[in-house]
N, C-alpha and C positions, 0 to 999 in steps of 0.2 A: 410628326404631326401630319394628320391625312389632308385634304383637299378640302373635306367638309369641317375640319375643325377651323383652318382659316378662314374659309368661308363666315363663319359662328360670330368670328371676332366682328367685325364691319356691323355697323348700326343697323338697324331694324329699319326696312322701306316698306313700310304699308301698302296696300292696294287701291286702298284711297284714302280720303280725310272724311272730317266730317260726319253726320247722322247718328245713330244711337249707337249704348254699347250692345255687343252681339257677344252670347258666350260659345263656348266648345262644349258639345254636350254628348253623351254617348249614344243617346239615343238617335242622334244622326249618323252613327257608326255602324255598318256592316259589315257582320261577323259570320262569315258562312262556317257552317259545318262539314268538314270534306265524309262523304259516304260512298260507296262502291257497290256493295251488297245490303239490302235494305235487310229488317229483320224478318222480313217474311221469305228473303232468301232471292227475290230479282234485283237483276243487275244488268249492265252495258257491258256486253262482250267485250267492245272498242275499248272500254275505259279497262278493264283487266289487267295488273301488271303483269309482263312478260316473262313469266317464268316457266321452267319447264315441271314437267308432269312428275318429277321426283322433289324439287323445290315444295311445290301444293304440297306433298304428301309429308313431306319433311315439317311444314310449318304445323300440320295437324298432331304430329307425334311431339314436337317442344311443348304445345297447351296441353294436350294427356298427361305430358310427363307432369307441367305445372301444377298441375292439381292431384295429379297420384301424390308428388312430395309433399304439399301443403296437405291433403289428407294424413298421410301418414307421421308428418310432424306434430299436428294435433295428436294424433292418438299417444305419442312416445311422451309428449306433455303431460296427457292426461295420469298415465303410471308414473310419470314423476322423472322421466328423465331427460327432462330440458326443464329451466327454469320457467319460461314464456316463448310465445312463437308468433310472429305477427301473420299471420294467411295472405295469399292472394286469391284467391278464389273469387270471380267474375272478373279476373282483369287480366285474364291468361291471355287475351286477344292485342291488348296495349303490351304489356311483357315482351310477348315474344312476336309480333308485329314490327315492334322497333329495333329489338335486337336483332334483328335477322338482318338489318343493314348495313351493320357496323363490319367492321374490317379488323383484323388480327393488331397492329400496331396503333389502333383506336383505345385512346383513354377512355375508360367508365369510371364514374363515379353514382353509387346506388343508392337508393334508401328502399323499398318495396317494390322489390323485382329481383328475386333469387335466382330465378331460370334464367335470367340474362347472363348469369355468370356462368350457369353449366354449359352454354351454347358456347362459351370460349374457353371451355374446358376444363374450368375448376370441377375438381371429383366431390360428389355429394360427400365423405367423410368428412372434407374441409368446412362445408357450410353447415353438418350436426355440429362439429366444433364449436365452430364460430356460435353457435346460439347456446353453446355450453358456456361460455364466456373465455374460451381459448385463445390465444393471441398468433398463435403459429398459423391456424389458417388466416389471417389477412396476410401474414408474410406468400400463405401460398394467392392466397387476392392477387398481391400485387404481383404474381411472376405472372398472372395473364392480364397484365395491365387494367385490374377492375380495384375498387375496395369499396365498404358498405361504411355509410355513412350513420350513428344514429342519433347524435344531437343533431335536430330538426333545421334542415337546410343550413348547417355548418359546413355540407362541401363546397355547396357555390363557389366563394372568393377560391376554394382550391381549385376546384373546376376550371376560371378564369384565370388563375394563373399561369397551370397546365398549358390551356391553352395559348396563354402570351408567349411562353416557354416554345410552342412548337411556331408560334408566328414569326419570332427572330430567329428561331432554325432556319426560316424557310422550308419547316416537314412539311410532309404531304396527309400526315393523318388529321383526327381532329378530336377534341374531348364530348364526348357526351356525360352530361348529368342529367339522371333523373329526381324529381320531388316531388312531393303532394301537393295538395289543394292546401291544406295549412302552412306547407311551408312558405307559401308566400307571404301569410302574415307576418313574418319574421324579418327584422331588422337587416339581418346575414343577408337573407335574401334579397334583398335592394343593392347591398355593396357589390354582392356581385355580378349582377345583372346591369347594374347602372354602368361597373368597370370592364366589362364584355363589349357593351355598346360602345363605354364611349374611345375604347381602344381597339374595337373593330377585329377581333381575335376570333380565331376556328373553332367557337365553342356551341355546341346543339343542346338547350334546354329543355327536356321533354317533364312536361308535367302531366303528370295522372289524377285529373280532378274525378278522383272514386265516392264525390259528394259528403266525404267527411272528416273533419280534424279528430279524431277521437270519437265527441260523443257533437263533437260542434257541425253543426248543418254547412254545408257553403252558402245558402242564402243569410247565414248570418254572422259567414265572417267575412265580409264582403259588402261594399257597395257599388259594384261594378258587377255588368252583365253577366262578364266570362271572365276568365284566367289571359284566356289568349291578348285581348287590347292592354291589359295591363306591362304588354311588351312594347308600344308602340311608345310609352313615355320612356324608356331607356335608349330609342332609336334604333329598336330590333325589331324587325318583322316577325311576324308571326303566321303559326297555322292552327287550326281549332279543326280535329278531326273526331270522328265518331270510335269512340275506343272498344266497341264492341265489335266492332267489323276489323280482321286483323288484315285484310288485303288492303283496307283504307289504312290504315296505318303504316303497312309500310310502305306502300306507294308514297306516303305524308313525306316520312320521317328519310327515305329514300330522296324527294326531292331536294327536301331540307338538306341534307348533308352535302350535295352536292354543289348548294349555296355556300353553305358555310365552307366548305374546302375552298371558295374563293375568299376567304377572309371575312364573310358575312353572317356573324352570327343570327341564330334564329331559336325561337320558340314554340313550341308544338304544346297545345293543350290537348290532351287527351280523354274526351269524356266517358268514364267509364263507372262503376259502381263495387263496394267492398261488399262482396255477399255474406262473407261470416267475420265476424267480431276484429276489431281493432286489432288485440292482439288476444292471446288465452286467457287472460285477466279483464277481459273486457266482456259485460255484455252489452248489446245490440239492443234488445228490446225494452231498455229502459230507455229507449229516444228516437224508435223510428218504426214504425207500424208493418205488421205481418202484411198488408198491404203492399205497403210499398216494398216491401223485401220481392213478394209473388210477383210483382209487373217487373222487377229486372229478373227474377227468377227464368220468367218468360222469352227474356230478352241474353240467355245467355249465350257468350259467344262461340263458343266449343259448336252449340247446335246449328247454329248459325253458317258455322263456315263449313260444315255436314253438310247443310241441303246444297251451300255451293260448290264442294266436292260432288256429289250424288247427279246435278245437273249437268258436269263435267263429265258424268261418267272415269272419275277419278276412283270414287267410293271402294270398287269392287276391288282393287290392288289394296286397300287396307284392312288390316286384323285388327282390331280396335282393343279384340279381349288381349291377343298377343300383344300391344302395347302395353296395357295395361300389367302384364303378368313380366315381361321388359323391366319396367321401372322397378315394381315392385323388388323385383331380385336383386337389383341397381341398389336398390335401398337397403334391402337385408346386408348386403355385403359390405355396403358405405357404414351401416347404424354396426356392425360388427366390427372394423376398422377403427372406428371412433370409441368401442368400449374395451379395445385392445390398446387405444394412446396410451404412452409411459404416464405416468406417477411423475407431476413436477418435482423438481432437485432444486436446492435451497439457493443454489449460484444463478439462477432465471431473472431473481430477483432484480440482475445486474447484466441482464444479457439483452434487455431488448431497447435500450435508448440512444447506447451511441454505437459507431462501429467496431472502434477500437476504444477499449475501456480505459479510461480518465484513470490517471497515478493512483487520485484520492480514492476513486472506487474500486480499483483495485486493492486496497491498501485495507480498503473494511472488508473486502469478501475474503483474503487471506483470514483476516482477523476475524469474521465471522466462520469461516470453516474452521477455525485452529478452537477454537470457544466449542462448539459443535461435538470435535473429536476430545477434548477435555471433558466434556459434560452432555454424552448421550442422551439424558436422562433427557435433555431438551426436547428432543424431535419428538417428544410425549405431549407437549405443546401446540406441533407445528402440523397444520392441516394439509397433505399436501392433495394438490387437484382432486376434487368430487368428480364422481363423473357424469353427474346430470344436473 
């Protein structure tokens, strides 16, 4: 039990007695927005995080990449070979802003932010997989300590445990979880946010308020200003940064962790926008105006962090087409990879729950292969892995 828990216990000593009741209201709450580079492209040299001139140029080639893959997954959707794909597209700047912080023995737990995983090295085959409905790439997930979440803020409480986990180690790393803007409406989401704070664990919550649950606005799942105060009732501080600007983000998300490596968990809201559809099954313009798509259109971050490269005189050390043409062959060779995976085998069925297989399940896979090899005719039944 920490200092401020005992503290907790002891009766409540008011500041004074007397006069009327007085509420807590939020609108006496100040919520800045951390920014760095405005969208017109100036900024405070002093305020700049101190990176060097290969860093800059590195963080522009992660959002390229992010949006050549989510391009190109669309399109393999489109022929029919992924079921659905959820996009990131305008939120390249929150993505790989934040992951650019994180540390090799750093837990990730995801939900919308792919490129965070290939920055720690999982190979694009892994994640065509994984949206094929594969189970072998989260095993490859979790060998660079990431996995993707997609019941809506079901990692949390994992998140928080992770991290309790590394607070009785005494490790030096810390968990990050990312979530949406809806996943806060979510029950999951209070247990584990509430069990963070009030256990005081190494755990960084970044959420990417991209303005929308699906088809649901944030103004209307929500009666609170921002994302970010709503950390301040679990006794986690918070930060509320601008998600289109990726130098403010990681400057943000870089502070933050630094926090949290002292046992102080934190909350990072990220305000940022979904420029194309929920996911491939979704459309967009049944719930939000060509309007408002064109003012974030405007406001996208890619351009953004261009003119601040270009002002740097960084610009002219990068090829943008050879990025581009980069990825793309990244992709050819990943989306070939993935249409070369084996044909599941009917003993899988039994290979991915425990580590060493149970007597009794042993005892049916015998019995299920021995059935098999008696009666061929079966596997005329048996689907094995589609491959889209």
């Amino acid at each position: 039990m920490t200092d401020r828990q005992r503290t907790d216990l002891t009766p409540p000593e008011p500041e004074s007695y007397g006069g009327p009741v007085e509420y807590l209201s939020q609108d006496d709450l100040r919520v800045p927005t951390h920014q760095l580079v405005t969208p017109d492209g100036e900024y405070d040299e002093s305020s700049i995080p101190d990176l060097d001139d290969e860093a800059f140029r590195d963080l522009y080639r992660w959002m390229v990449s992010d949006r050549v893959f989510n391009r190109r997954m669309v399109k393999i959707q489109r022929r029919g070979e992924l079921g659905t794909f959820g996009t990131t597209r305008g939120q390249e700047a929150s993505i790989v802003g934040s992951a650019y912080t994180v540390a090799p023995d750093d837990w990730m737990y995801l939900g919308r932010a792919w490129t965070a995983m290939f920055m720690r090295g999982v190979p694009m085959r892994d994640m065509i997989l994984f949206w094929r409905g594969i189970e072998e790439s989260q095993q490859s997930f979790a060998e660079h300590n990431s996995q993707i979440a997609i019941a809506v803020g079901a990692h949390l409480p994992l998140a928080t445990g992770t991290a309790w986990g590394m607070d009785i180690r005494d490790a030096d790393e810390i968990t990050m979880a990312y979530l949406g803007d809806g996943a806060t409406s979510t029950g999951v989401v209070h247990e584990g946010l509430n069990l963070a704070g009030a256990l005081e664990v190494p755990a960084l919550f970044f959420c990417q308020n991209n303005q929308y649950a699906i088809s649901m606005p944030f103004s209307e799942q929500t009666g609170a200003n921002t994302i970010a105060q709503k950390a301040l009732a679990y006794g986690i501080d918070a930060i509320r940064v601008d998600g289109q600007d990726v130098l403010a983000v990681y400057d943000a998300v870089m502070e933050a962790r630094e926090r949290v490596k002292r046992g102080e968990p934190v909350f990072v809201e990220s305000v940022t926008y979904r420029l194309d559809a929920h996911t491939t099954s979704d459309d967009p313009h049944r719930y939000r105006t060509e309007e408002e798509e064109q003012a974030w259109e405007e406001n996208d971050p890619i351009e953004r962090y261009r003119s601040f490269l270009e002002s740097e005189g960084l610009w002219a050390a990068i090829d943008h087409d050879a990025i581009v043409e980069e990825i793309n062959a990244e992709f050819d060779a990943a989306l070939a990879a993935a249409n070369d995976f084996s044909e599941r085998e009917v003993s899988e069925m039994f290979a991915h729950v425990y580590e060493e297989l149970p007597p009794e399940l042993r005892r049916q896979l015998t019995e299920f292969e021995q059935f098999l090899e008696e009666h061929p005719e079966a596997y005329d039944y048996i689907d094995q892995r589609p491959k889209g």
